[in-house]
C-alpha positions as MATLAB code, in Angstrom:
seq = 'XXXXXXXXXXXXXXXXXXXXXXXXXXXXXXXXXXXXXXXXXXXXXXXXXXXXXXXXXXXXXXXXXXXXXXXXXXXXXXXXXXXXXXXXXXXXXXXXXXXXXXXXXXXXXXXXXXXXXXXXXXXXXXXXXXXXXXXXXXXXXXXXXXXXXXXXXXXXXXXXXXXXXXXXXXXXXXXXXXXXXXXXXXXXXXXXXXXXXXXXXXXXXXXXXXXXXXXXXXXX';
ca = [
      65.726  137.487   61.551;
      64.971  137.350   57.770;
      66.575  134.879   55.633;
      68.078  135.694   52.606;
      65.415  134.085   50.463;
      62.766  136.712   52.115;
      64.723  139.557   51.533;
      66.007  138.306   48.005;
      62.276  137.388   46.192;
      62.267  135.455   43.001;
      61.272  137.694   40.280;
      58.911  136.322   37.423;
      59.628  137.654   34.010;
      56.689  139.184   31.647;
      57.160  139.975   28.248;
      59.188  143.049   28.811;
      63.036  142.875   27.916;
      64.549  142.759   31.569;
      66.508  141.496   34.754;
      66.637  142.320   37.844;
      70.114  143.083   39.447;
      72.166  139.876   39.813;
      72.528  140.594   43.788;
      69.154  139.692   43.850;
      69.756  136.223   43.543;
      68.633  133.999   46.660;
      71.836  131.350   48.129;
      71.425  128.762   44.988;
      72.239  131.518   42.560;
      67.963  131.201   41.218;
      67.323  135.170   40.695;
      63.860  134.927   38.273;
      61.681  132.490   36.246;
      59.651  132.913   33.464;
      59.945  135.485   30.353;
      61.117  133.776   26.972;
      64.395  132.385   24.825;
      64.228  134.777   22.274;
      68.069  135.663   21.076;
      67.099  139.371   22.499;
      66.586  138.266   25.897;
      69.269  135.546   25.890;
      71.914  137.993   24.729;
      70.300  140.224   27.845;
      71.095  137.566   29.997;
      74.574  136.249   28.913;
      75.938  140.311   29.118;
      74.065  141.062   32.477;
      75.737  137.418   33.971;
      72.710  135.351   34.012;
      72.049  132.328   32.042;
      68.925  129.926   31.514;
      68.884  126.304   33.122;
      65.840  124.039   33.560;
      63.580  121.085   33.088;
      61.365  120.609   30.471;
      57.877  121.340   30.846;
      58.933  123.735   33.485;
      59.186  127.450   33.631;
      62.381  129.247   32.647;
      64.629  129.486   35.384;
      67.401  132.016   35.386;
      70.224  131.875   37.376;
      73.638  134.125   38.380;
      75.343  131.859   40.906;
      77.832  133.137   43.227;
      80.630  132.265   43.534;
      81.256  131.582   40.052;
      83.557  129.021   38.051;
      85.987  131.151   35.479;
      88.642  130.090   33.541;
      91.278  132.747   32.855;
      92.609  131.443   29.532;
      96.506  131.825   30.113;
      95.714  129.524   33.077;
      94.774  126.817   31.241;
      96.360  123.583   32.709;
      97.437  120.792   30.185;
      98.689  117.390   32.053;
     101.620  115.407   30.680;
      99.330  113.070   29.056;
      97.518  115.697   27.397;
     100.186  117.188   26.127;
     101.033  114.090   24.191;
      97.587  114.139   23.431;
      98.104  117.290   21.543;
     101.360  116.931   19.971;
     100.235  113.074   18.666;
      96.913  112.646   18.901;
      94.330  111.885   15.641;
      91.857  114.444   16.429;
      90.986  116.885   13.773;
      89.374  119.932   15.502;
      86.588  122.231   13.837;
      84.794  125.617   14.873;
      81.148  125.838   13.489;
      81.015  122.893   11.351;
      78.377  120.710   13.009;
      76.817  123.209   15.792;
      73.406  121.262   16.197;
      75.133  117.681   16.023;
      77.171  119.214   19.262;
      73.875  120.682   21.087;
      72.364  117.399   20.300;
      74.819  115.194   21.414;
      75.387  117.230   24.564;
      72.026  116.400   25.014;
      72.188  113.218   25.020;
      74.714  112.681   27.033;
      74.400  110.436   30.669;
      75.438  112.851   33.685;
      76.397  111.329   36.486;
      73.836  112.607   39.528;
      71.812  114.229   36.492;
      68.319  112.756   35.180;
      67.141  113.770   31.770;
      68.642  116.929   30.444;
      68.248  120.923   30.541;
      68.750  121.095   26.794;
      65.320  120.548   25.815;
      63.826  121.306   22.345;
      62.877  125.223   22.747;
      66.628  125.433   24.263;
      68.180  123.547   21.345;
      66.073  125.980   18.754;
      67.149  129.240   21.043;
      70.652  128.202   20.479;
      70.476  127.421   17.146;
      68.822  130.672   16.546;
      71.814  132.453   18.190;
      74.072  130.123   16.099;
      72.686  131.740   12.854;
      73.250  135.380   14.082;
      76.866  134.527   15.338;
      76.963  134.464   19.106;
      76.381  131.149   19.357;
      80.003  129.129   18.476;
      80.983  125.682   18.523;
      83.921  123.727   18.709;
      84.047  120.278   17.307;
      86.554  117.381   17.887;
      86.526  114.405   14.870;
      88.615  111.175   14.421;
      88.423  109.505   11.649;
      85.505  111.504   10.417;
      83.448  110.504   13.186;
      82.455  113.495   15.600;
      83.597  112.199   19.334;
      83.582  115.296   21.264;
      83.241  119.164   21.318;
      81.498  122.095   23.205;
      79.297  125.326   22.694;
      78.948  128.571   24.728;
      77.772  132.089   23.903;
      80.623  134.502   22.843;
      80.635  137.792   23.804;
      83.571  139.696   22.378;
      86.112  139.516   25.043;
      84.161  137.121   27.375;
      83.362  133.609   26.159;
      80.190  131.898   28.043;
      80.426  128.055   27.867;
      77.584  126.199   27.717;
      77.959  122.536   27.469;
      80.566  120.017   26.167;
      80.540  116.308   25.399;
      82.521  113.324   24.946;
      82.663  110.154   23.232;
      86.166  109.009   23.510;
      89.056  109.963   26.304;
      90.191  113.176   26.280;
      88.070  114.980   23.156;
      85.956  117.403   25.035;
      89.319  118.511   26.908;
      91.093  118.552   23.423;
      88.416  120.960   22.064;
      88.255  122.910   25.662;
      92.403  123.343   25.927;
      92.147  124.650   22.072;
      88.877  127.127   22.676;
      91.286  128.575   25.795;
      94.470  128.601   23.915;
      92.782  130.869   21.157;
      90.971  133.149   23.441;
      94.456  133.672   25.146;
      95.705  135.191   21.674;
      92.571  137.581   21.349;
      92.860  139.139   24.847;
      90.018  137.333   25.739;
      89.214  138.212   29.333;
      87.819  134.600   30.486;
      85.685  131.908   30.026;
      82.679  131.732   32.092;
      82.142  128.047   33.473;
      79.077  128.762   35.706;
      79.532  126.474   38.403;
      81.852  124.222   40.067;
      82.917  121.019   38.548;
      85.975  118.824   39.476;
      86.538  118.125   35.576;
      86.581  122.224   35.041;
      88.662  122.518   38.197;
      91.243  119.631   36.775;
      91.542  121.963   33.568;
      92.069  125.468   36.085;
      89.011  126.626   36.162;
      88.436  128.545   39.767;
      85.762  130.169   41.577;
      85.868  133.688   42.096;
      83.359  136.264   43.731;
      80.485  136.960   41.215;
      80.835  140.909   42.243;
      84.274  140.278   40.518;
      82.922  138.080   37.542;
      80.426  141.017   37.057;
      83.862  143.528   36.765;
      85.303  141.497   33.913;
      81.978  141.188   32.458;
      81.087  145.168   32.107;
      84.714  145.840   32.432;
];
């Protein structure tokens, strides 16, 4: 009997603008490798449910996981605590102010089970190139004019794609995140897309959902 990864081949990417169908993917979500960051073929990616995620020094790897990890907005969860946090806190929150100070200090950021980082120079200047043309947004969380948290993701009209988020003191990067859903909620924004499973995402109400259904919201 075949396994899936036989009948489900990894496709490499050229220089012509494409992807193959997400259902293609083999069981760790991996569907091709290779092709480029240019904001064309990110934008490509991001509307056809794919995104990039890889080493440096190592070929583009693109990936459409499934299940995947959505956030409907209205189901945002807020703890006790962070509800103080909210009504009380210090933070001053931003959107676009310091976009590459975010993508750099998500960068730099120690993951726990994670060596190095995936956002390596050519994906910092990708983003930053999306940035300028206005897809890609930031969010950014300050206390006493120091920057101490915030997050970035690709936004696509009525679907918002996040990317990464960091923090430097308790609570900021959920301050920024419970803000980013609280405004989508008010523009009919369909949901955020969270990628994969995380118990930090699932704390906030993020859940996992079929990626056949993620792709219905997406096109929907």
């Amino acid at each position: 009997m075949q396994t899936n990864e036989e009948q489900q081949p990894i496709y490499y990417l050229d220089d012509q603008l494409w992807f193959p169908p997400v259902d293609h993917a083999n069981d760790e979500g991996l569907l091709a490798v290779g092709g480029d960051l240019s904001p064309e073929r990110l934008l490509l990616a991001y509307k056809s449910g794919i995104f990039p995620w890889f080493n440096e020094d190592a070929l583009i790897l693109w990936w459409s996981p499934d299940p995947r990890m959505v956030l409907f907005p209205k189901e945002i969860k807020v703890s006790k605590s962070m509800r103080k946090v909210l009504r009380n806190s210090s933070f001053e929150l931003t959107k676009n102010k310091a976009f590459e100070q975010v993508i750099d200090n998500c960068a730099q950021l120690e993951r726990k089970g994670q060596e190095g980082t995936w956002i390596t120079p050519k994906m910092k200047a990708a983003y930053l190139d999306l940035h300028q043309k206005g897809f890609a947004v930031s969010y950014e969380v300050w206390q006493a004019k120091d920057l101490v948290g915030g997050l970035y993701g690709i936004d696509l009209g009525r679907v918002f794609c996040g990317e990464s988020m960091f923090s430097l003191v308790s609570n900021a990067s959920k301050y920024a995140f419970i803000h980013l859903a609280k405004e989508l909620e008010t523009k009919d924004y369909k949901l955020i897309d969270c990628q994969v499973y995380t118990e930090h995402l699932a704390s906030l109400g993020a859940i996992e959902i079929d990626r056949t259904v993620f792709m219905s919201y997406l096109k929907g």
